[in-house]
N, CA, C and O of each residue as an XYZ file, in Angstrom:
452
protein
N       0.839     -1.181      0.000
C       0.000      0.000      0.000
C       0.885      1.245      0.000
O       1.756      1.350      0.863
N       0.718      2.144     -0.872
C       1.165      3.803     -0.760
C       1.427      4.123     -0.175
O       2.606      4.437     -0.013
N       0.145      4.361      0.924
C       0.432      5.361      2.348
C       1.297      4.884      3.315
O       1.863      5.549      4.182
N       1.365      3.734      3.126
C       2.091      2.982      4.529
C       3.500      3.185      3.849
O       4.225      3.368      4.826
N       4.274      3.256      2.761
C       5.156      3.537      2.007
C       5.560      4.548      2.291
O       6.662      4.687      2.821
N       4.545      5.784      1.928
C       4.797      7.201      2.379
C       5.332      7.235      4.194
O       6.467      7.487      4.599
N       4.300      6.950      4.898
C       4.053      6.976      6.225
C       5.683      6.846      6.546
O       6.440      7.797      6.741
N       6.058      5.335      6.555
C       7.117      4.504      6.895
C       8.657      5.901      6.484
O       9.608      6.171      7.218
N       8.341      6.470      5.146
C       9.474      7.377      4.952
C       9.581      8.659      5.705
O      10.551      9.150      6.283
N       8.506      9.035      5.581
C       8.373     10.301      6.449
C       8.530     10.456      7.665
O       8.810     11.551      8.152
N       8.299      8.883      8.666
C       8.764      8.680      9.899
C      10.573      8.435      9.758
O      11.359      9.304     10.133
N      10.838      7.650      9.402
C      12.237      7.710      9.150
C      13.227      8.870      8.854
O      14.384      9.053      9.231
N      12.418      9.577      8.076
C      12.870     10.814      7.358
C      13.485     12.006      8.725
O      14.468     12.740      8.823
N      12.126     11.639      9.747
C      12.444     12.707     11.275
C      12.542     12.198     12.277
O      12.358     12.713     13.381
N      12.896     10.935     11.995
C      14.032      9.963     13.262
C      15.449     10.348     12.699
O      16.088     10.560     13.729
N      16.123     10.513     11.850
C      17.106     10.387     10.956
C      17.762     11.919     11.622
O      18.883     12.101     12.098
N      16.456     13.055     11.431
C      17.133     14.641     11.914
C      16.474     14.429     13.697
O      17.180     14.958     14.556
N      15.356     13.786     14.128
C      15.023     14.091     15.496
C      15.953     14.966     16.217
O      15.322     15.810     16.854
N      17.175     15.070     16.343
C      17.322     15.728     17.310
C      17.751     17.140     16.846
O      18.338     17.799     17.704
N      17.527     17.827     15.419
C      17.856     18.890     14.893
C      16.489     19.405     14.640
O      16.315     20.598     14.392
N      15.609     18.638     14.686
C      13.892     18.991     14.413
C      13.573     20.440     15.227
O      14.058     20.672     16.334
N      12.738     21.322     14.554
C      12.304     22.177     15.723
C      10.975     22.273     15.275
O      10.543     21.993     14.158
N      10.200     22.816     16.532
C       8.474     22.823     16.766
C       7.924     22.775     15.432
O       7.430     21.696     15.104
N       7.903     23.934     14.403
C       7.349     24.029     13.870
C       7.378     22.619     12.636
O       6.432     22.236     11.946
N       8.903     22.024     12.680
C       8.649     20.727     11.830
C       7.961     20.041     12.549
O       6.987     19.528     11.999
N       8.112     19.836     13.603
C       6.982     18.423     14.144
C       6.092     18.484     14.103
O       5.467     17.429     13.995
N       5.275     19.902     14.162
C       3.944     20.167     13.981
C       3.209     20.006     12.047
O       2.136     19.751     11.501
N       4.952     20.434     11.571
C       4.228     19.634      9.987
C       4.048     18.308      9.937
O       2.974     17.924      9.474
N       4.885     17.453     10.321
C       5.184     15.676     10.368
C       3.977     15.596     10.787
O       3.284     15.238      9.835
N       3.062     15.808     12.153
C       2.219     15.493     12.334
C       1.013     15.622     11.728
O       0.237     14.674     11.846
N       0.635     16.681     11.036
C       0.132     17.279     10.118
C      -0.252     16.454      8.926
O      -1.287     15.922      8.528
N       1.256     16.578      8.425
C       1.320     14.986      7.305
C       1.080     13.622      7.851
O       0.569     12.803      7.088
N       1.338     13.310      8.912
C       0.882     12.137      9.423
C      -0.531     11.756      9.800
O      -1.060     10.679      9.527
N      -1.006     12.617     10.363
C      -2.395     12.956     10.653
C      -3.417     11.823      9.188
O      -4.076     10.794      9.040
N      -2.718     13.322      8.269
C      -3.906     13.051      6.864
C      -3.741     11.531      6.254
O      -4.657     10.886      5.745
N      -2.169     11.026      6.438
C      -1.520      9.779      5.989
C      -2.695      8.432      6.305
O      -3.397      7.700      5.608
N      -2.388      8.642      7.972
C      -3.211      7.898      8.823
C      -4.523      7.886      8.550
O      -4.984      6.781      8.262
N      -5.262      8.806      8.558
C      -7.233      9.023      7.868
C      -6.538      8.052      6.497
O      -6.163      6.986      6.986
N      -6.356      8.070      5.521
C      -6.004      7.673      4.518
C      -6.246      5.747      4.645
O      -7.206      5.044      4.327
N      -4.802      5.381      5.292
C      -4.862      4.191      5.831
C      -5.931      3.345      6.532
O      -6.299      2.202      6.261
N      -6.500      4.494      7.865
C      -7.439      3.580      8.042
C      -8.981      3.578      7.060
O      -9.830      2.690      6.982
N      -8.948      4.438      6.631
C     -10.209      4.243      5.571
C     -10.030      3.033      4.497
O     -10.921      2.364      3.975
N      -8.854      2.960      4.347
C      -8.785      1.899      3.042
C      -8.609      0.385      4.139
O      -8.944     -0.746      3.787
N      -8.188      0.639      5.090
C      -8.043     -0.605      6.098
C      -9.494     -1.363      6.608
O      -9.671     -2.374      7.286
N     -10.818     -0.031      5.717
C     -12.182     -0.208      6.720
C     -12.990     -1.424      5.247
O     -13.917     -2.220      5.398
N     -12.293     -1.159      4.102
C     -12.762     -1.742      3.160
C     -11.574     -3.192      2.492
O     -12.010     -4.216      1.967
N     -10.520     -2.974      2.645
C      -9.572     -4.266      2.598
C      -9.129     -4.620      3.320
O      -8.832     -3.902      4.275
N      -8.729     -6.374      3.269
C      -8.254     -7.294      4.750
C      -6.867     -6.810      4.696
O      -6.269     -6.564      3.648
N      -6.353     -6.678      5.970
C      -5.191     -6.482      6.885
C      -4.016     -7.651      6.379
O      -4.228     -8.857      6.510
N      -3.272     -7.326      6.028
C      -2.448     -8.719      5.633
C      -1.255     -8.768      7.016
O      -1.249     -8.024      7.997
N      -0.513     -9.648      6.766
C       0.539     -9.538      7.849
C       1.884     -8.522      7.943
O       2.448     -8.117      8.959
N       2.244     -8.217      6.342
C       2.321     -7.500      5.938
C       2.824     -6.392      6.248
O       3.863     -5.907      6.694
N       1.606     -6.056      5.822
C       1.220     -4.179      6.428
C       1.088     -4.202      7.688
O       1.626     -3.254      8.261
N       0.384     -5.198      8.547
C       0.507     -5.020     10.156
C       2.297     -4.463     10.628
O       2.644     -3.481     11.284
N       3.172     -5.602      9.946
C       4.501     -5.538     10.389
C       4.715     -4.061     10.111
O       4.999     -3.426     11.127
N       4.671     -3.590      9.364
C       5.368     -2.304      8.893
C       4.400     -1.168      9.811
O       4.965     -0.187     10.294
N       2.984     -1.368     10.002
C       3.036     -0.719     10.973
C       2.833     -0.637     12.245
O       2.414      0.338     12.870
N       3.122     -1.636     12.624
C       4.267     -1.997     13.882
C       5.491     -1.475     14.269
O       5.729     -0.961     15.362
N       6.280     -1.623     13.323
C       7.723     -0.920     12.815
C       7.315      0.704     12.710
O       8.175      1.279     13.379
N       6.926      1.119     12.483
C       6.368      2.430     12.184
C       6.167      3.260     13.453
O       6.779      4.318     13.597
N       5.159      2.707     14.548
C       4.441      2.854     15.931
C       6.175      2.596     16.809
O       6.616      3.281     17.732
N       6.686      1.694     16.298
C       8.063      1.678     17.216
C       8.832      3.194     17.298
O       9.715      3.407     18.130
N       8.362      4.244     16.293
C       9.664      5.396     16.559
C       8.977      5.864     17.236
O       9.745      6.553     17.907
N       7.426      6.135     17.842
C       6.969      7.056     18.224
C       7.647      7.562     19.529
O       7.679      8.750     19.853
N       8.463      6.011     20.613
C       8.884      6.605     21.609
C       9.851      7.975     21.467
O       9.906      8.844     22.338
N      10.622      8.004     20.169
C      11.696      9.034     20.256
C      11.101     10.257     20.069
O      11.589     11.350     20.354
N       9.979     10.024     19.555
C       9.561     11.388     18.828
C       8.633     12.040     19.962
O       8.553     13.226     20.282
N       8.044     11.075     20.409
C       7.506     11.974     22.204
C       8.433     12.402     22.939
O       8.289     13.542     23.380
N       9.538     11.720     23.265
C      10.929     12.323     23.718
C      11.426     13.646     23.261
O      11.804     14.627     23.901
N      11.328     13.416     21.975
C      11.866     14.688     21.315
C      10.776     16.513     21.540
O      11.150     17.651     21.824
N       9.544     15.979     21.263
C       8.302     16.356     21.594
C       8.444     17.206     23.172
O       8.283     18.405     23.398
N       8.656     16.546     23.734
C       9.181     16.356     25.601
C      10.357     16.975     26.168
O      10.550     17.346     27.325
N      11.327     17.038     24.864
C      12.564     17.910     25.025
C      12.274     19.251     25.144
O      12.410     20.073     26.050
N      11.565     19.302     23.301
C      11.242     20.933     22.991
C      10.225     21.831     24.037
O      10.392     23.048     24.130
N       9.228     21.176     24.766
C       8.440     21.441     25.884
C       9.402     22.308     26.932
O       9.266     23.438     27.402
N      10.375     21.349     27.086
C      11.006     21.642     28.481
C      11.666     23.003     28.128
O      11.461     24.000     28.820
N      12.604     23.017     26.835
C      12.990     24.276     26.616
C      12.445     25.549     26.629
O      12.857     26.527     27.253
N      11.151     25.432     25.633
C      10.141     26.400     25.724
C       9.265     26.948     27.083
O       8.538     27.942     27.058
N       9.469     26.174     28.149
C       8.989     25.980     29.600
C      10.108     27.210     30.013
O       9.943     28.342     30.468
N      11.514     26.314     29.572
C      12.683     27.335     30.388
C      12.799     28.522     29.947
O      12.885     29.487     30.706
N      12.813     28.592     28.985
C      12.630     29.874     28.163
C      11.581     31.109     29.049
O      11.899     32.205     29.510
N      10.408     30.476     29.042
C       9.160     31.228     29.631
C       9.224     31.439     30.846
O       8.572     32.366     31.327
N      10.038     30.618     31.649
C      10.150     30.309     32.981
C      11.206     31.965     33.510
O      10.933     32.680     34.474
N      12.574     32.205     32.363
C      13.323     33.111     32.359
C      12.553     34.213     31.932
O      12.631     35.319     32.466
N      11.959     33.999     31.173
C      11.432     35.526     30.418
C      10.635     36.580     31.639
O      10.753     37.767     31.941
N       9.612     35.199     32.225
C       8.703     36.190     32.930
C       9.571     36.351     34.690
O       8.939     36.642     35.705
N      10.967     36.101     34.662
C      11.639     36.205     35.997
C      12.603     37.478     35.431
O      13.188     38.416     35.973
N      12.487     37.118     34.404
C      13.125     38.859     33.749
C      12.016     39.982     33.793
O      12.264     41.186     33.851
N      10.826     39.448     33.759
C      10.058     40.470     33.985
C       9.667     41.143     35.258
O       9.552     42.328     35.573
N       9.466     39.777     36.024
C       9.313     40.165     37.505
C      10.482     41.115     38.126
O      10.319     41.682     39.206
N      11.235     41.196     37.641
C      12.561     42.036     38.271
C      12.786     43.492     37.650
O      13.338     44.475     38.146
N      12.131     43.299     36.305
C      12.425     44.705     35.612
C      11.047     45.474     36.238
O      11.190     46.696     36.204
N      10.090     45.153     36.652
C       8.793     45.196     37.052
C       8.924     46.336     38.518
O       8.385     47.400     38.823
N       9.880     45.485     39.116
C      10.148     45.778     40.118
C      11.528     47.008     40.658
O      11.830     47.495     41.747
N      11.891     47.093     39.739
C      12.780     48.003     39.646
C      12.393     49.154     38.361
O      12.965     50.229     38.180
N      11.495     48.704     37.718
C      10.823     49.967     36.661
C      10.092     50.921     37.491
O      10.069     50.999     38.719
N       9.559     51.562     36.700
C       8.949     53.195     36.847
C       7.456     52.580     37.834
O       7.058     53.522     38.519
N       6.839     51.678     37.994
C       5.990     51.272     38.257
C       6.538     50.568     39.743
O       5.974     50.684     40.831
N       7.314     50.101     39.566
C       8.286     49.480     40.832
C       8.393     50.396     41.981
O       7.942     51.538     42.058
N       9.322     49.461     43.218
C       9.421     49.522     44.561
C      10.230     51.326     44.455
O      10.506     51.848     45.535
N      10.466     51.935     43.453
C      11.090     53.105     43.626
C      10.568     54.099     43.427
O      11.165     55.155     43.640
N       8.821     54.059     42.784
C       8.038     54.812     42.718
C       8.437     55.708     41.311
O       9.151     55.204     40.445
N       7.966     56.901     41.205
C       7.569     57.522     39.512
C       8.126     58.780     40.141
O       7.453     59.665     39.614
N       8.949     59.337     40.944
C       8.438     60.378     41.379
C      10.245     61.040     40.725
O      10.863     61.864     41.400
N      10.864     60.443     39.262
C      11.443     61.486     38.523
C      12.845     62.402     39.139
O      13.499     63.290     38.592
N      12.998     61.687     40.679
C      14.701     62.020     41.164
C      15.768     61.976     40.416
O      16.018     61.012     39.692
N      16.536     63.055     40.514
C      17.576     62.624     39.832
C      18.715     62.643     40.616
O      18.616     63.729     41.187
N      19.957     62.008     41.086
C      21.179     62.047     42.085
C      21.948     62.709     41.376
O      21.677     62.970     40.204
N      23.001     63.079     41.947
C      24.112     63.638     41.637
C      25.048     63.385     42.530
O      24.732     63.533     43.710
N      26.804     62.821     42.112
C      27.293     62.505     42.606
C      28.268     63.669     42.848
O      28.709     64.262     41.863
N      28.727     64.131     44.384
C      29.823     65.427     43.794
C      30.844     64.774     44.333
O      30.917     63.734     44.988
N      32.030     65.952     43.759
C      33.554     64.996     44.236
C      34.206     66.147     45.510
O      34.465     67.338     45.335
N      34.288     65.710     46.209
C      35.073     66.809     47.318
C      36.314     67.031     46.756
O      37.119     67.777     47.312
């Protein structure tokens, strides 16, 4: 069958880069995988299952552990990322014009004896 042809490459294709992948490819792979899959099982609802095609997608369902991993990586980064951003905020927050020093436009001057 085609799709399982297709399927089988396109999984391989981002096991091969997995760990150079970023969000927005995985969100295409899945995308393409998505429509692959509708595909497969519709034709799976009208022809018998051979042994076959089970194997391959068997073999197929085997990468998924890396790719949730990978999935699971990019999470964590984007977590840390957000995690820094808004601790950069909390501090500029707090030391801005709105902050613990108030609006009230002092200016120092340092003199030298």
């Amino acid at each position: 069958m085609e799709a399982l042809s297709e399927l089988e490459q396109l999984t391989l294709q981002m096991i091969a880069d997995i760990n150079e992948v970023t969000v927005e490819q995985i969100e295409s792979f899945l995308d393409r995988r998505g429509r692959i899959i509708q595909e497969i099982q519709s034709y799976f609802t009208t022809h018998p299952k051979d042994g076959s095609e089970l194997e391959l997608v068997n073999r197929i369902l085997g990468f998924d552990d890396r790719i949730l991993k990978r999935m699971e990586s990019l999470k964590n980064e984007a977590m840390l990322g957000l995690n820094n951003f808004n601790r950069a905020r909390v501090q500029r927050d707090a030391y801005g014009a709105s902050g613990a020093y108030g609006t009230d436009n002092s200016l120092f001057f340092d003199e030298k004896n």
